[in-house]
PyMOL Python script that loads the backbone (N, CA, C, O; Angstrom):
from pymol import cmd

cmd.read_pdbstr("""\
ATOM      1  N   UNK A   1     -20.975   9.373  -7.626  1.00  0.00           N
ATOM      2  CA  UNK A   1     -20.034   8.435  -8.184  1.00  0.00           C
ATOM      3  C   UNK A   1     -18.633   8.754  -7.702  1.00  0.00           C
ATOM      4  O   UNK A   1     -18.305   9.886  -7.346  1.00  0.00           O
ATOM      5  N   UNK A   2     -17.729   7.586  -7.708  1.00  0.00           N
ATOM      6  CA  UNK A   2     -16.139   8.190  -6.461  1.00  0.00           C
ATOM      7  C   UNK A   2     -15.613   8.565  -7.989  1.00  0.00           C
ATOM      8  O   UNK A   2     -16.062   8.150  -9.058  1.00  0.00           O
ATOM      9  N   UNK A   3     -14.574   9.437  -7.761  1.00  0.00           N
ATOM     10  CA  UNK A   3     -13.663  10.121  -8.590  1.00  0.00           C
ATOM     11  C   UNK A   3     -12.325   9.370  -8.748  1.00  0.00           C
ATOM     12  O   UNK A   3     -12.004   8.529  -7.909  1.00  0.00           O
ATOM     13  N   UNK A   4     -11.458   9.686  -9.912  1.00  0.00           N
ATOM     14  CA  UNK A   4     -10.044   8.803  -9.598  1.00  0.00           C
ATOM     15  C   UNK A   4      -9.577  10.449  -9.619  1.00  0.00           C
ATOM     16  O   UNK A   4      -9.916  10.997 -10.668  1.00  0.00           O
ATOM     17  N   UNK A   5      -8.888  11.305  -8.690  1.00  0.00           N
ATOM     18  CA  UNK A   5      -7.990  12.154  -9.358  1.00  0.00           C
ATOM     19  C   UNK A   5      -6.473  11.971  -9.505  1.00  0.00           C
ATOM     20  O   UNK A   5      -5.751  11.510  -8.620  1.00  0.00           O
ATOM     21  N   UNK A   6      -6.065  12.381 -10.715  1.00  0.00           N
ATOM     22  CA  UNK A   6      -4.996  11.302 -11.350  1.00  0.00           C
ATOM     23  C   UNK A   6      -4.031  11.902 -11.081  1.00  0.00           C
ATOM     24  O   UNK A   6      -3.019  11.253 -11.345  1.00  0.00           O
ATOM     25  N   UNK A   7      -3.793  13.107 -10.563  1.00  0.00           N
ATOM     26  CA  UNK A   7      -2.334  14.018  -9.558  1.00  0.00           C
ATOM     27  C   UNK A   7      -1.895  12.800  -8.626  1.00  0.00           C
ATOM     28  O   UNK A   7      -0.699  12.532  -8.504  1.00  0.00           O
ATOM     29  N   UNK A   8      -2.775  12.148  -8.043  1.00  0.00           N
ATOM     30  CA  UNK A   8      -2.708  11.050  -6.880  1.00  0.00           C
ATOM     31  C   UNK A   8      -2.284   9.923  -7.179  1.00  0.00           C
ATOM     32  O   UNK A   8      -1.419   9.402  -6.474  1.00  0.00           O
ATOM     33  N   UNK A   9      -2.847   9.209  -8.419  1.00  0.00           N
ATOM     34  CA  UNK A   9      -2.491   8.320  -8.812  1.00  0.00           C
ATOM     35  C   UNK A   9      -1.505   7.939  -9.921  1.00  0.00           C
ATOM     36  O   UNK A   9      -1.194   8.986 -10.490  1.00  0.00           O
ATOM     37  N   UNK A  10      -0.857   6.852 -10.494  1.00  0.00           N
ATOM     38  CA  UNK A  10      -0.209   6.487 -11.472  1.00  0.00           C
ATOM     39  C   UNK A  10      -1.069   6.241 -12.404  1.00  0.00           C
ATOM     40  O   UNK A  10      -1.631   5.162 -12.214  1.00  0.00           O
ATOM     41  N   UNK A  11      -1.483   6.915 -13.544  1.00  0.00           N
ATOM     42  CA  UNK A  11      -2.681   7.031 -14.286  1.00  0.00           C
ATOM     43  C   UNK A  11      -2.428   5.362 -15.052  1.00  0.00           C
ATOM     44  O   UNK A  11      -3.300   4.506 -15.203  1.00  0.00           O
ATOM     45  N   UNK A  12      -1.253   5.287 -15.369  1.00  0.00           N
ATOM     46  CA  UNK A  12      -0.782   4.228 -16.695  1.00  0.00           C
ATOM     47  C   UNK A  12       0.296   3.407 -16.419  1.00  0.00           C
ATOM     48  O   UNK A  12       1.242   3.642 -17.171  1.00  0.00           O
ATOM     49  N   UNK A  13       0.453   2.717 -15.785  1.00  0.00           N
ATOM     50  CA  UNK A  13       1.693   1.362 -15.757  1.00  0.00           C
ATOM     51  C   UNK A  13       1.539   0.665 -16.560  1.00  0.00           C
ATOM     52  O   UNK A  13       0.488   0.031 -16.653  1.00  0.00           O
ATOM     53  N   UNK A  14       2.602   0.533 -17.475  1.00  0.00           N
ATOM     54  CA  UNK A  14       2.893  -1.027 -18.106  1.00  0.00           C
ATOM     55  C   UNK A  14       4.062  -1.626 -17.896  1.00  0.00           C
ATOM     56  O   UNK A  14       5.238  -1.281 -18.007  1.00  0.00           O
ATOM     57  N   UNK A  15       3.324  -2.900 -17.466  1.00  0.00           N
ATOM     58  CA  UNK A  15       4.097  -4.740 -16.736  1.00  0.00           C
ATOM     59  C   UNK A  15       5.175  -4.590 -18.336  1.00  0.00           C
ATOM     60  O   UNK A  15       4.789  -4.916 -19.459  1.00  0.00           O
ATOM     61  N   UNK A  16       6.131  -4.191 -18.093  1.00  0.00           N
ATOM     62  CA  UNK A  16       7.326  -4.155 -19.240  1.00  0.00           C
ATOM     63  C   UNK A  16       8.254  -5.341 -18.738  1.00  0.00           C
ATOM     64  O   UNK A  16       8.386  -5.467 -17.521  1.00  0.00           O
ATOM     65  N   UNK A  17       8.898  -6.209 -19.586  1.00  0.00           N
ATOM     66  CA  UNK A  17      10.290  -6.897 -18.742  1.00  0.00           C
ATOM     67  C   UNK A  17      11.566  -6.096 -18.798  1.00  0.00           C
ATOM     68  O   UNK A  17      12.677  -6.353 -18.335  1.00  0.00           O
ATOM     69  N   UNK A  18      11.174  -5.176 -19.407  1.00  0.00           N
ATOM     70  CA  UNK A  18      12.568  -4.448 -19.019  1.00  0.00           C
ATOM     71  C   UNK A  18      11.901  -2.633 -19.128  1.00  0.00           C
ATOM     72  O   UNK A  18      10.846  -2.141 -19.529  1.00  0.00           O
ATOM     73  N   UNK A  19      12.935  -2.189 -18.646  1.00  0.00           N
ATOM     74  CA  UNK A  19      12.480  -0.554 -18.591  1.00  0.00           C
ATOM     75  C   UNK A  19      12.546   0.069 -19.685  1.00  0.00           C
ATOM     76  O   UNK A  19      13.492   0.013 -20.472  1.00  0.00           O
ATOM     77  N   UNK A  20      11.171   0.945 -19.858  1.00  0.00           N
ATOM     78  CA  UNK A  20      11.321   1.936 -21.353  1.00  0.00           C
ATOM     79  C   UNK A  20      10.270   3.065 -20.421  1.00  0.00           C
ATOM     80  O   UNK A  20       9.401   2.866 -19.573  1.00  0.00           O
ATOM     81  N   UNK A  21      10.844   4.328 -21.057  1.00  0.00           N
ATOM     82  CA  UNK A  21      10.421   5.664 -20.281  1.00  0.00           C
ATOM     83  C   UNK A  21       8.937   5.607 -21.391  1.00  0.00           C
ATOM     84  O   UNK A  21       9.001   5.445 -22.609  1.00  0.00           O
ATOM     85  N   UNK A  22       7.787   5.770 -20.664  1.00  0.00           N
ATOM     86  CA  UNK A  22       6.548   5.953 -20.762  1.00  0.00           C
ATOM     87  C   UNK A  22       6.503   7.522 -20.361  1.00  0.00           C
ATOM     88  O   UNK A  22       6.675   7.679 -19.152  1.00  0.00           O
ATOM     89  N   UNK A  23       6.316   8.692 -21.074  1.00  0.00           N
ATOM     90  CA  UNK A  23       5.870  10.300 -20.736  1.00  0.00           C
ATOM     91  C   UNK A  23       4.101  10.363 -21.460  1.00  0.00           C
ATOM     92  O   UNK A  23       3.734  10.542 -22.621  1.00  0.00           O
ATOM     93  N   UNK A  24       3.278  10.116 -20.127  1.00  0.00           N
ATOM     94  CA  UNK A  24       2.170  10.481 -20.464  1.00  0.00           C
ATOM     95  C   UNK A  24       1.479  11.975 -20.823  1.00  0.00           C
ATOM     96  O   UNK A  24       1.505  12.859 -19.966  1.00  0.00           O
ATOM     97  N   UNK A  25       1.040  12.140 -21.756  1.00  0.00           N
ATOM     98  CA  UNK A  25       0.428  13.231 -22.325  1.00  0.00           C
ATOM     99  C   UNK A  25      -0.549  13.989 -21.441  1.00  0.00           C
ATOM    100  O   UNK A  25      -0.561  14.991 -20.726  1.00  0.00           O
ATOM    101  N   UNK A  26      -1.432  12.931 -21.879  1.00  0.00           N
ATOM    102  CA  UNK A  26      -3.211  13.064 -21.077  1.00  0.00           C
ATOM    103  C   UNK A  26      -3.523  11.727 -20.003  1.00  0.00           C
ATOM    104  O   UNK A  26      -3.162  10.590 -20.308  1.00  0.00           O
ATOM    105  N   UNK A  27      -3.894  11.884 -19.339  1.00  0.00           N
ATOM    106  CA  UNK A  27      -4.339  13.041 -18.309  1.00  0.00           C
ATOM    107  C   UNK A  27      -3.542  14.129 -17.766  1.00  0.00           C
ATOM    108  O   UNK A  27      -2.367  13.923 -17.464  1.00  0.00           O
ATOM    109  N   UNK A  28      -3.885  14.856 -17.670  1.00  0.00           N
ATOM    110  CA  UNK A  28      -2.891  16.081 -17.303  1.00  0.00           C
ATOM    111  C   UNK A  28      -3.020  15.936 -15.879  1.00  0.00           C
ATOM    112  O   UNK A  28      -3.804  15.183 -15.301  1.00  0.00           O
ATOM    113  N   UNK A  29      -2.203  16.701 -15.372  1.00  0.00           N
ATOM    114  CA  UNK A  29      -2.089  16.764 -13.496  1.00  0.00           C
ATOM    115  C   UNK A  29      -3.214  17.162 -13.109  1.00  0.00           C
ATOM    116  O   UNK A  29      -3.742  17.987 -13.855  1.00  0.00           O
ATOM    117  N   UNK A  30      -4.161  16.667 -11.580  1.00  0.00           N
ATOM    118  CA  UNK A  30      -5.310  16.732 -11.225  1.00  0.00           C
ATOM    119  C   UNK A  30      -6.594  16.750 -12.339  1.00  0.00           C
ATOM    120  O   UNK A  30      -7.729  17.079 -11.995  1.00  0.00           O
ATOM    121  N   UNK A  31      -6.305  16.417 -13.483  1.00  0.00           N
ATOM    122  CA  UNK A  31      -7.471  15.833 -14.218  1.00  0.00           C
ATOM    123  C   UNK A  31      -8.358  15.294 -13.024  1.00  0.00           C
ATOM    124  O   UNK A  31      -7.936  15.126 -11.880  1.00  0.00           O
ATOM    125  N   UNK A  32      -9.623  15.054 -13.448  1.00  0.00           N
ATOM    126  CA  UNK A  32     -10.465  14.159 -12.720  1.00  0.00           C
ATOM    127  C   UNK A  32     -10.786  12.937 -14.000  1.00  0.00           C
ATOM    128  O   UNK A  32     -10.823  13.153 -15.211  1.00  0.00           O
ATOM    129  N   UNK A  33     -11.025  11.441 -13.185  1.00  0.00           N
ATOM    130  CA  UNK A  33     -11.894  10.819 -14.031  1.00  0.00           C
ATOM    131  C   UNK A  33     -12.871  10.310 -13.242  1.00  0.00           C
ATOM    132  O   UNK A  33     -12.400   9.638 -12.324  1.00  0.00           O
ATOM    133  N   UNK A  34     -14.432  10.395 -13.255  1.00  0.00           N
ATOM    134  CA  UNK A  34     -15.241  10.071 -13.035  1.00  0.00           C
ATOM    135  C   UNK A  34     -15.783   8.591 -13.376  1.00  0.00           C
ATOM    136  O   UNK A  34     -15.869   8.160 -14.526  1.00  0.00           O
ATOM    137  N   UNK A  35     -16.149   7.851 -12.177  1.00  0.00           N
ATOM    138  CA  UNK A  35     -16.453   6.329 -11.987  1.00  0.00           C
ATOM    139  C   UNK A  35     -17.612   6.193 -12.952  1.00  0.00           C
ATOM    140  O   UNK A  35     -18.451   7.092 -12.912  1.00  0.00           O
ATOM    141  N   UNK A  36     -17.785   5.189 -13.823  1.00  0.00           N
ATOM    142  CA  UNK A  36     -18.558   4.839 -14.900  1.00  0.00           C
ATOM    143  C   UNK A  36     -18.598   5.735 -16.280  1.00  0.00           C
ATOM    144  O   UNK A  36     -19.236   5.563 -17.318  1.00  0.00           O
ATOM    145  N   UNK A  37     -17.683   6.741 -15.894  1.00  0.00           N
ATOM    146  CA  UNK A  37     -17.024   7.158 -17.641  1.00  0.00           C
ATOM    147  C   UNK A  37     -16.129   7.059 -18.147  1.00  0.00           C
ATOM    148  O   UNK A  37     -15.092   7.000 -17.487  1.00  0.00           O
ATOM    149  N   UNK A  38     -16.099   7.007 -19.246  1.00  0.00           N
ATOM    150  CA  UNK A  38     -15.111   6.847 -19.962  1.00  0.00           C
ATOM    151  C   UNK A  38     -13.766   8.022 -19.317  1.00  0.00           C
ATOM    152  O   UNK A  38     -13.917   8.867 -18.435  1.00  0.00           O
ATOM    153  N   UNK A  39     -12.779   7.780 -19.921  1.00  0.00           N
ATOM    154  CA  UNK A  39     -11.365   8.433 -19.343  1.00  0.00           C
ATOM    155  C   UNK A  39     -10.356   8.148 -20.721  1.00  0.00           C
ATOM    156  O   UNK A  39     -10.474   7.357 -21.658  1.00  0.00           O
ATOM    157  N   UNK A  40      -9.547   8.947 -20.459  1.00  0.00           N
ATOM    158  CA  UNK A  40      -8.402   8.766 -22.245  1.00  0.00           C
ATOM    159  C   UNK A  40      -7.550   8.769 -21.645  1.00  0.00           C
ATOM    160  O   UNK A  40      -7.763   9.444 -20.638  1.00  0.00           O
ATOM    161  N   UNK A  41      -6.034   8.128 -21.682  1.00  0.00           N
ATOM    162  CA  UNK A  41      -4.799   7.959 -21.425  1.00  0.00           C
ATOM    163  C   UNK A  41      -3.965   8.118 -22.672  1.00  0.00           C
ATOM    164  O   UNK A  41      -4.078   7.186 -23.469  1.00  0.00           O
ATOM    165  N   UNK A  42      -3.257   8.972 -22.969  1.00  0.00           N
ATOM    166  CA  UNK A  42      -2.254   9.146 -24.308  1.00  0.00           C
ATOM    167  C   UNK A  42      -0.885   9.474 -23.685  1.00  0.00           C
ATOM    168  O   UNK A  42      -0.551  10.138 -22.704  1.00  0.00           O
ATOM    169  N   UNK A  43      -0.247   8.803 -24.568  1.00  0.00           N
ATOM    170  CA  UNK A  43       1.521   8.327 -24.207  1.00  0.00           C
ATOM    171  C   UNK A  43       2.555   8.305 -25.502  1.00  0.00           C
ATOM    172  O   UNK A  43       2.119   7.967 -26.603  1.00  0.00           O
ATOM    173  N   UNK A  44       3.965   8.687 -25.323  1.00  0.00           N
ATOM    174  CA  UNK A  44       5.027   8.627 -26.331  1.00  0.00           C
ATOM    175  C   UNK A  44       5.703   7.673 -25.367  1.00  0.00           C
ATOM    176  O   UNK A  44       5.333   7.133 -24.324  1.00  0.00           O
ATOM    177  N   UNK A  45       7.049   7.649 -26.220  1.00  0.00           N
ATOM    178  CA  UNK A  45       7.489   7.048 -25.259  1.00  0.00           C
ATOM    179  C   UNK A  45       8.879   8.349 -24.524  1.00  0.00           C
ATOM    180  O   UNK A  45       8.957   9.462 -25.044  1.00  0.00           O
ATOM    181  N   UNK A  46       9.368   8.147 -23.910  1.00  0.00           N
ATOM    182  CA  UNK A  46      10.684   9.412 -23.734  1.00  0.00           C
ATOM    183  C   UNK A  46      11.864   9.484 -24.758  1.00  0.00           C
ATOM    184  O   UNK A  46      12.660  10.422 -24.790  1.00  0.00           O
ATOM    185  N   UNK A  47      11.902   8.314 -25.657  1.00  0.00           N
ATOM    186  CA  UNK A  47      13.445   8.492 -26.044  1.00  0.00           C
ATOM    187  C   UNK A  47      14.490   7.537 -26.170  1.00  0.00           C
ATOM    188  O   UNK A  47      15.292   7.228 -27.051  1.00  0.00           O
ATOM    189  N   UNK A  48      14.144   7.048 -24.637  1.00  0.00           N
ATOM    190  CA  UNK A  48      14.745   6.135 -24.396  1.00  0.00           C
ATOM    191  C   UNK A  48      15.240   4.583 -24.775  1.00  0.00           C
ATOM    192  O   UNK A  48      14.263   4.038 -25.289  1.00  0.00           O
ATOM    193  N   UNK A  49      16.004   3.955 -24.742  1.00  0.00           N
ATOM    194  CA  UNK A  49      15.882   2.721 -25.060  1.00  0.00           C
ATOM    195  C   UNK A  49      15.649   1.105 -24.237  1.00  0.00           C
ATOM    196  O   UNK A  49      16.349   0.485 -23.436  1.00  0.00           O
ATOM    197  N   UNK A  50      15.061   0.977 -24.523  1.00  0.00           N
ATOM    198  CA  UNK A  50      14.277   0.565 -25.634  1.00  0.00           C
ATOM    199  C   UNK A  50      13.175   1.121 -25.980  1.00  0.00           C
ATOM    200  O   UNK A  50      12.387   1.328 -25.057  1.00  0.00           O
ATOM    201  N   UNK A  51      12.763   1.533 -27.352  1.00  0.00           N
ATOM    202  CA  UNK A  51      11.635   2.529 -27.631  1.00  0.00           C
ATOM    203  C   UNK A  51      10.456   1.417 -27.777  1.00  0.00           C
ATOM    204  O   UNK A  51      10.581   0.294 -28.266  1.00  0.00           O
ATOM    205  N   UNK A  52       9.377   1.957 -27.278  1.00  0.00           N
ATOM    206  CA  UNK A  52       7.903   1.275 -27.416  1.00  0.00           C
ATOM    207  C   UNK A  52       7.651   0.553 -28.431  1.00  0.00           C
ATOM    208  O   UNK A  52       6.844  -0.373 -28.348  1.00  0.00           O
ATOM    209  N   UNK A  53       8.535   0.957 -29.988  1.00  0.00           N
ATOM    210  CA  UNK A  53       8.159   0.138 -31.183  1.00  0.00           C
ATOM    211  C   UNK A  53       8.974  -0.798 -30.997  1.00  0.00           C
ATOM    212  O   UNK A  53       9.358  -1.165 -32.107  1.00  0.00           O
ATOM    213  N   UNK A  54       9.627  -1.606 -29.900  1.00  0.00           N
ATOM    214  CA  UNK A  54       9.877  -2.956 -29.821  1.00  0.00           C
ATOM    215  C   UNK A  54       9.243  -3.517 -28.889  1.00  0.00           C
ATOM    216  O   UNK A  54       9.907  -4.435 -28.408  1.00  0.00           O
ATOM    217  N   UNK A  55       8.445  -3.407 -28.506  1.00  0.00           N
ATOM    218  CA  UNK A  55       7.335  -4.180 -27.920  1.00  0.00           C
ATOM    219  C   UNK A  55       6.230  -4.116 -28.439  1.00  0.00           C
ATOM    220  O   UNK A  55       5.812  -3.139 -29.061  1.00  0.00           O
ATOM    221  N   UNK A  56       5.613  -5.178 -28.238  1.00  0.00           N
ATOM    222  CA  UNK A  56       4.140  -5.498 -28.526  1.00  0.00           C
ATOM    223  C   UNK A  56       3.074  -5.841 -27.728  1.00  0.00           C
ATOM    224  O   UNK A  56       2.692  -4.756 -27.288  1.00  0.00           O
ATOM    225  N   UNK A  57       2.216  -6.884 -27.182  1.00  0.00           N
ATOM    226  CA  UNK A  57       1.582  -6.642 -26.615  1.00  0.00           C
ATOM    227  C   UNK A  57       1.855  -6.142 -24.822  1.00  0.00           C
ATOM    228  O   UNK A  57       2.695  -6.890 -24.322  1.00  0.00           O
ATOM    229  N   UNK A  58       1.453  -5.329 -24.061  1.00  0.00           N
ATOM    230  CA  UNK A  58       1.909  -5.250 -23.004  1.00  0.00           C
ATOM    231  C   UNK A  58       0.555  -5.130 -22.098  1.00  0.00           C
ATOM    232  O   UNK A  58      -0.519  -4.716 -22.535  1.00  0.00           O
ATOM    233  N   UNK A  59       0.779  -5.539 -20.837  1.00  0.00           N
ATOM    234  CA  UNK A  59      -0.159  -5.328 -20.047  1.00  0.00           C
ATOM    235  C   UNK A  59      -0.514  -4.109 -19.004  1.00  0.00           C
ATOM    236  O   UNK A  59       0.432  -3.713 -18.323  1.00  0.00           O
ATOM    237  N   UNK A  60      -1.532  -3.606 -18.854  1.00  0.00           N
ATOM    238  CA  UNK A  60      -1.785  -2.224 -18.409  1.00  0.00           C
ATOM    239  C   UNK A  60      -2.828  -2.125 -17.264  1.00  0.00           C
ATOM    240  O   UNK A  60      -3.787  -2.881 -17.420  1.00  0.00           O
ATOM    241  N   UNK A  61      -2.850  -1.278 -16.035  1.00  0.00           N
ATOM    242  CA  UNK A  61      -3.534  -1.404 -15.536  1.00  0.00           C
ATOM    243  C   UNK A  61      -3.298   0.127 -14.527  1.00  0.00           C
ATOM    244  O   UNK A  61      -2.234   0.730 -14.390  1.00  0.00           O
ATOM    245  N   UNK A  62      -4.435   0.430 -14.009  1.00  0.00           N
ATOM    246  CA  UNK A  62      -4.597   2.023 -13.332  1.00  0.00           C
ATOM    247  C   UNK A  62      -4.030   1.451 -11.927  1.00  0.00           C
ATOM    248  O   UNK A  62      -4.428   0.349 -11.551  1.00  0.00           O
ATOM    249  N   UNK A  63      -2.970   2.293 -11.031  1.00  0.00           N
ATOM    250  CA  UNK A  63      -2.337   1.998  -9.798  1.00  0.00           C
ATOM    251  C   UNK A  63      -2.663   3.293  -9.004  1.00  0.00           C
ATOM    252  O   UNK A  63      -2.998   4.389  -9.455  1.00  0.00           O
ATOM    253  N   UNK A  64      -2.495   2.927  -7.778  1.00  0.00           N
ATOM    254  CA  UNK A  64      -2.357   4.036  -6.557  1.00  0.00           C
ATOM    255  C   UNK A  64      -0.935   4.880  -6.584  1.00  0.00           C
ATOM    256  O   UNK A  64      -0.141   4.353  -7.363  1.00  0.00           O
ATOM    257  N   UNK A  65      -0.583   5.676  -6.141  1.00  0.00           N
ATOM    258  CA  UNK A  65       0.809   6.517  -5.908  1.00  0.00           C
ATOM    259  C   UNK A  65       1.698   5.344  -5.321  1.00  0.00           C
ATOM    260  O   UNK A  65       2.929   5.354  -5.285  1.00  0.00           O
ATOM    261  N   UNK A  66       0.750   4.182  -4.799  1.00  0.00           N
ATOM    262  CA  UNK A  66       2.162   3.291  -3.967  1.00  0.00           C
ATOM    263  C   UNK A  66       2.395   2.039  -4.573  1.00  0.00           C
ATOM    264  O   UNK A  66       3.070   1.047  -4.298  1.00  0.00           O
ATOM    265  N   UNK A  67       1.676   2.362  -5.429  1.00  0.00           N
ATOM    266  CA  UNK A  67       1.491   0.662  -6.586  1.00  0.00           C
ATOM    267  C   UNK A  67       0.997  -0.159  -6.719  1.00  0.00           C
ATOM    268  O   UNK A  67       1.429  -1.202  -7.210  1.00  0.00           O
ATOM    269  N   UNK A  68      -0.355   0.119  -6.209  1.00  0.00           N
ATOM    270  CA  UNK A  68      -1.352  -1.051  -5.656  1.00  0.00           C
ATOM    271  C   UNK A  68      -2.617  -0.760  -6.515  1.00  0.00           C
ATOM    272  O   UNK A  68      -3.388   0.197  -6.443  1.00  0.00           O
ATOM    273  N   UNK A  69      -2.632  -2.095  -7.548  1.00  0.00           N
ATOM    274  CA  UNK A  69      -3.292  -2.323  -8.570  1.00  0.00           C
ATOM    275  C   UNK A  69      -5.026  -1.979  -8.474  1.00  0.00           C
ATOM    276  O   UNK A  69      -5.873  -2.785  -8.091  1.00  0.00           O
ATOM    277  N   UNK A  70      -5.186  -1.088  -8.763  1.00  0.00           N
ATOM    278  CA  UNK A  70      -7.052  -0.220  -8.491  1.00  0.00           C
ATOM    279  C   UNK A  70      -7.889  -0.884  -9.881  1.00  0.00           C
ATOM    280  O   UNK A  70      -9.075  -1.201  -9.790  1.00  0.00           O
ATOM    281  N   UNK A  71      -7.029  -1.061 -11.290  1.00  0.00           N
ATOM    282  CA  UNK A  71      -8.231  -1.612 -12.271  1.00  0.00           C
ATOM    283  C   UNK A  71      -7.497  -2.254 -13.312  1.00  0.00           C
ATOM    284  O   UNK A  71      -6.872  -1.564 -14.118  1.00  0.00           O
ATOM    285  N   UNK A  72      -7.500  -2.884 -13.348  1.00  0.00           N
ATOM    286  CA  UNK A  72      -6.618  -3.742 -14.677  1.00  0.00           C
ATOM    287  C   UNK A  72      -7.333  -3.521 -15.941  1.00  0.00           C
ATOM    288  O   UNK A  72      -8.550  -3.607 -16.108  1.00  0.00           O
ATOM    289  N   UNK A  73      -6.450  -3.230 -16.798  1.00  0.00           N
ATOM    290  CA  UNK A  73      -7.517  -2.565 -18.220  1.00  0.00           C
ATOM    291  C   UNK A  73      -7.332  -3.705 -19.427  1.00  0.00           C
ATOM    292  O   UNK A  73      -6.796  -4.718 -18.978  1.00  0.00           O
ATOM    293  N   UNK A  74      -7.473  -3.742 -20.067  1.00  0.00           N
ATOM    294  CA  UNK A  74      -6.767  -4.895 -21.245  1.00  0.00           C
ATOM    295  C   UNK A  74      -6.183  -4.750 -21.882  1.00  0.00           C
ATOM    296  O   UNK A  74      -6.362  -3.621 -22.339  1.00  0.00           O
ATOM    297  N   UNK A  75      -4.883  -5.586 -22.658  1.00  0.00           N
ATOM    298  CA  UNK A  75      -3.377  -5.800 -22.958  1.00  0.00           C
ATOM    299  C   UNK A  75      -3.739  -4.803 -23.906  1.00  0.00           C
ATOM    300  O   UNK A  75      -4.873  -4.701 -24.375  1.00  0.00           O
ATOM    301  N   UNK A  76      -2.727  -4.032 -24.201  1.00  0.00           N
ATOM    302  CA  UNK A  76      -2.310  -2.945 -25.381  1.00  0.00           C
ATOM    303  C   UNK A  76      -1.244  -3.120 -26.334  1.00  0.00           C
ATOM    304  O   UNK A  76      -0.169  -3.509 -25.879  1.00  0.00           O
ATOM    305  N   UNK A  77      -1.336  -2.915 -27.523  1.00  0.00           N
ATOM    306  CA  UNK A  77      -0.146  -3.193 -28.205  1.00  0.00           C
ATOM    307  C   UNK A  77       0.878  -1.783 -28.550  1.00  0.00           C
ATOM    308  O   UNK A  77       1.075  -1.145 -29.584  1.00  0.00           O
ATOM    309  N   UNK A  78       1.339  -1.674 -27.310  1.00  0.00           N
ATOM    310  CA  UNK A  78       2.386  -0.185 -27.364  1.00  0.00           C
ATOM    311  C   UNK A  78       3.206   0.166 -28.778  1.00  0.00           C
ATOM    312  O   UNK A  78       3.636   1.283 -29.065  1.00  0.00           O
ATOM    313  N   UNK A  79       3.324  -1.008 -29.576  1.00  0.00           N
ATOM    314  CA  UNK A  79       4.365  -0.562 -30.378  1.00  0.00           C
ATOM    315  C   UNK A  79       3.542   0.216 -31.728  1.00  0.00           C
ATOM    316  O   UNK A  79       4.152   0.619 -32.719  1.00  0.00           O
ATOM    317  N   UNK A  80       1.859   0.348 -31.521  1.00  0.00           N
ATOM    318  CA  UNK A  80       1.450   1.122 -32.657  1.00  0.00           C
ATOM    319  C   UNK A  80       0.150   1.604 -31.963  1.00  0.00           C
ATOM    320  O   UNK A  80      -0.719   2.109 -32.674  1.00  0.00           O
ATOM    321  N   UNK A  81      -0.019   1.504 -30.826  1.00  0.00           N
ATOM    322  CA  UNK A  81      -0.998   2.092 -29.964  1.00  0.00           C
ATOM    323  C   UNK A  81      -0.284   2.811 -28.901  1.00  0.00           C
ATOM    324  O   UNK A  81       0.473   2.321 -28.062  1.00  0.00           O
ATOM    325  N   UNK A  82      -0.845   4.830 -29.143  1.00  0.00           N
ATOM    326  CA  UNK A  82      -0.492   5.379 -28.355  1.00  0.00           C
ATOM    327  C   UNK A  82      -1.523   6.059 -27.243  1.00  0.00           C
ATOM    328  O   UNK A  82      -1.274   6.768 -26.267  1.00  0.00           O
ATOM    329  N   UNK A  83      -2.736   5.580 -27.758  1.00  0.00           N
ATOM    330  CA  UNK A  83      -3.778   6.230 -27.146  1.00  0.00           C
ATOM    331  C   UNK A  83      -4.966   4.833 -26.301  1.00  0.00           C
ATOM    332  O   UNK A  83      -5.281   3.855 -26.979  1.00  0.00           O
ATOM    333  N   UNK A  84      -5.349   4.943 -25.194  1.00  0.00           N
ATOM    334  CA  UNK A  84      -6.297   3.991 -24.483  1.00  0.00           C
ATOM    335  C   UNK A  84      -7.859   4.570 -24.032  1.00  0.00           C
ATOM    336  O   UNK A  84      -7.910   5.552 -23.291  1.00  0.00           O
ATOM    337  N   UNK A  85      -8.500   4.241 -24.276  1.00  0.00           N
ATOM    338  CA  UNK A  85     -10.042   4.804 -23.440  1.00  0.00           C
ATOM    339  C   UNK A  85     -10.665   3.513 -22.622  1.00  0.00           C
ATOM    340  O   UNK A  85     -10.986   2.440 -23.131  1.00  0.00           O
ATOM    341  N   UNK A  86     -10.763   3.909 -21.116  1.00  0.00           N
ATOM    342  CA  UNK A  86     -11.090   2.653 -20.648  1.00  0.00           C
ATOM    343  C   UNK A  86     -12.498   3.550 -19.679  1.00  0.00           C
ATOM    344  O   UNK A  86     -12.683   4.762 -19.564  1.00  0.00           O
ATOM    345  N   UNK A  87     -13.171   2.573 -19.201  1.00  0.00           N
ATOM    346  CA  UNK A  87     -14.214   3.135 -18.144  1.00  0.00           C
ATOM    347  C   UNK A  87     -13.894   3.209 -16.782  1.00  0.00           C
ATOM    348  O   UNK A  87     -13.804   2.133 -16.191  1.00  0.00           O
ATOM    349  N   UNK A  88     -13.720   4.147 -16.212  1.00  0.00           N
ATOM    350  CA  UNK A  88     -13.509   4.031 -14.447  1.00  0.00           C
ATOM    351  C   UNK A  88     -14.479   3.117 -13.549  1.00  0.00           C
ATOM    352  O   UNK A  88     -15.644   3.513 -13.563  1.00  0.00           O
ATOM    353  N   UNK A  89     -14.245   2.020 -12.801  1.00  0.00           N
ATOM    354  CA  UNK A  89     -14.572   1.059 -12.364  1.00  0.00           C
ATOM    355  C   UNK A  89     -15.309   2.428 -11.247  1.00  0.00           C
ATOM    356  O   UNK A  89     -14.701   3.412 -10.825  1.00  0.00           O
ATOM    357  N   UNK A  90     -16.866   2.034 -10.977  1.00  0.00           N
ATOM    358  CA  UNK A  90     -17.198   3.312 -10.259  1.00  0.00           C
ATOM    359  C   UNK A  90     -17.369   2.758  -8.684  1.00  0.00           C
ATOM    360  O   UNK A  90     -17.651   3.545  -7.780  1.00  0.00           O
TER     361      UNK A  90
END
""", "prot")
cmd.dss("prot")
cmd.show_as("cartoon", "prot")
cmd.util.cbc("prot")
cmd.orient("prot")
């Protein structure tokens, strides 16, 4: 089964209309996630403003280091969801 290792990739983008600092937790650096399992993504936000509890639904999806969309996951509601489990497209 192909591997995502997530040192390589942008584990977590979210399509925001404006900028808010996303500091992901988990996956940690060179984690592996393995194609057809499950995988966990956990996030705060940095601090910054605008903080995550003013947004609501946002859209999310797993990217390459250069930004090129690998799995689109389904919309999240950041402002009371800090944690995602999605399956690696294998």
């Amino acid at each position: 089964m192909p591997t995502f290792v997530l040192s390589t990739i942008v584990a977590l983008c979210f399509a925001l209309h404006v900028y808010a600092g996303i500091f992901v937790i988990t996956p940690a650096v060179d984690s592996v996630c393995y194609g057809g399992q499950p995988c966990e993504v956990r996030w705060l936000d940095d601090g910054s403003i605008p903080l995550l509890n003013a947004f609501g639904l946002s859209e999310v999806g797993v990217y390459t280091g250069n930004q090129q969309l690998v799995q689109r996951l389904p919309p999240v509601d950041v402002s009371d969801t800090h944690t995602l489990e999605f399956t690696v497209m294998p």
